[in-house]
Every structure is written in C-alpha cells, then in structure tokens.
N, C-alpha and C positions, 0 to 999 in steps of 0.2 A: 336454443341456438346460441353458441360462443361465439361475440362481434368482436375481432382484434381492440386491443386496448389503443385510447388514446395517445396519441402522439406527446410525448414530454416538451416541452417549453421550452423555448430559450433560454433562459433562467435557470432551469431544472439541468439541461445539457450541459450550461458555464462551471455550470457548479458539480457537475459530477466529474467536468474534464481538470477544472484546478484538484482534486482529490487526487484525479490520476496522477500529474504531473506532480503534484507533492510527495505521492507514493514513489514515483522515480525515482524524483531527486533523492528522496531519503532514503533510496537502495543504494544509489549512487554513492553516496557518502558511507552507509554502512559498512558493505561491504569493504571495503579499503581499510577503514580504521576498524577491523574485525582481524583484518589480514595483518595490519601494522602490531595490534596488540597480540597477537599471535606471534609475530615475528621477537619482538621484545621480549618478552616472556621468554622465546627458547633462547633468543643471547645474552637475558640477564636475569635467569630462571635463580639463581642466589639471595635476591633482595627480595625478601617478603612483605616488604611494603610496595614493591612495584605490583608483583603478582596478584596481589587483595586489589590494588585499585583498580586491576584489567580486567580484572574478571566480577568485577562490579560494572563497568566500563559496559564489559559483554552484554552482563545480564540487560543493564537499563537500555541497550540499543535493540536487545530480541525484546525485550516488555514493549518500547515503544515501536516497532515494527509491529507488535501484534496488536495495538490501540487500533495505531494505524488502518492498518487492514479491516478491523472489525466494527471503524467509526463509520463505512459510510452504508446509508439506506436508499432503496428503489425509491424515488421520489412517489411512485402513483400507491405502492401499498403496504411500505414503510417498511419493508420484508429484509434484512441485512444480503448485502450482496454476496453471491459466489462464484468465486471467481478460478478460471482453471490456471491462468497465470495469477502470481502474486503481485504484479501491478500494472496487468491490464483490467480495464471493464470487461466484462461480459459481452456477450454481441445482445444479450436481451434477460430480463429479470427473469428465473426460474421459478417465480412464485405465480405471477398475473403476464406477462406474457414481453411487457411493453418494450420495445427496440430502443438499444442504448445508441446512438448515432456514433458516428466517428470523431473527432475537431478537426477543422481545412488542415488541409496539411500549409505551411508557410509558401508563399513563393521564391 
C-alpha cells in the first residue's frame, strides 16, 4: 500500500520558492537583452566585433538559463525537477509524489 508522501517543510518550500522567483527574474531580464542583442546586430550587423560579442552574449545567457533550470532538486528524493513551464514549479514531484505548495500571494 502507497501512503502519500510527507508534507515538505518550511525550509524545503522557502527554498524551492526563492529558485522560482530567481528563475523569473532571470527570464525577465533575458529575454529583453536577447531582444536588444537582436535588435543591434540587425542595425549594426557591419562591425564584427559587435556581432562576436552578441552572440557570445546569447550563448552565456541560454547556458545559464539552462544551469538554472537543471539546478534545482525535489527536496524528499533528490530527483531534478520537471517542470511543464520553464519557470514555474511543478504542482508535485514526478518521481515520489510529494505536493509542491504554492507562496501566499502578498497582500
């Protein structure tokens, strides 16, 4: 008989909601300076020193989007998460069962 998994911690919740909120923010920002380097590039697509640094630019912001993404683990069985959005949690770990909670929302 399979008894639902333990409930995650406080501690375990804090810590999986700052990842989240980190992954946001750091869409937030990518995206745009993705968009800008993009934009550059097509109005000063002549200087090949610009275009080597954008697309170096590019590469280390999709590298670290993908750390990002692939840093964080289900607290109860270390299993890397999956996630169907690219930065939200999960509603619950696909390995061991356990419910990822929400954060309050502010008032």
């Amino acid at each position: 008989m399979q008894f639902p998994p333990e409930p995650l911690t406080q501690d375990e919740q804090e810590r999986l909601w700052r990842w989240e909120k980190r992954s946001v923010r750091f869409y937030a920002v990518a995206i745009p300076a993705l968009f800008a380097a993009c934009l550059l590039t097509f109005f000063f697509s002549e200087i090949a020193w610009l275009r080597r640094t954008l697309l170096v630019v590019a590469a280390v912001l999709v590298g670290a989007a993908t750390v990002l993404q692939l840093s964080e683990k289900c607290p109860r069985c270390r299993a890397k998460l999956r996630m169907k959005s690219l930065m939200r949690l999960p509603a619950r770990c696909s390995y061991c069962g356990v419910a990822f909670e929400r954060p309050p929302e502010p008032e």
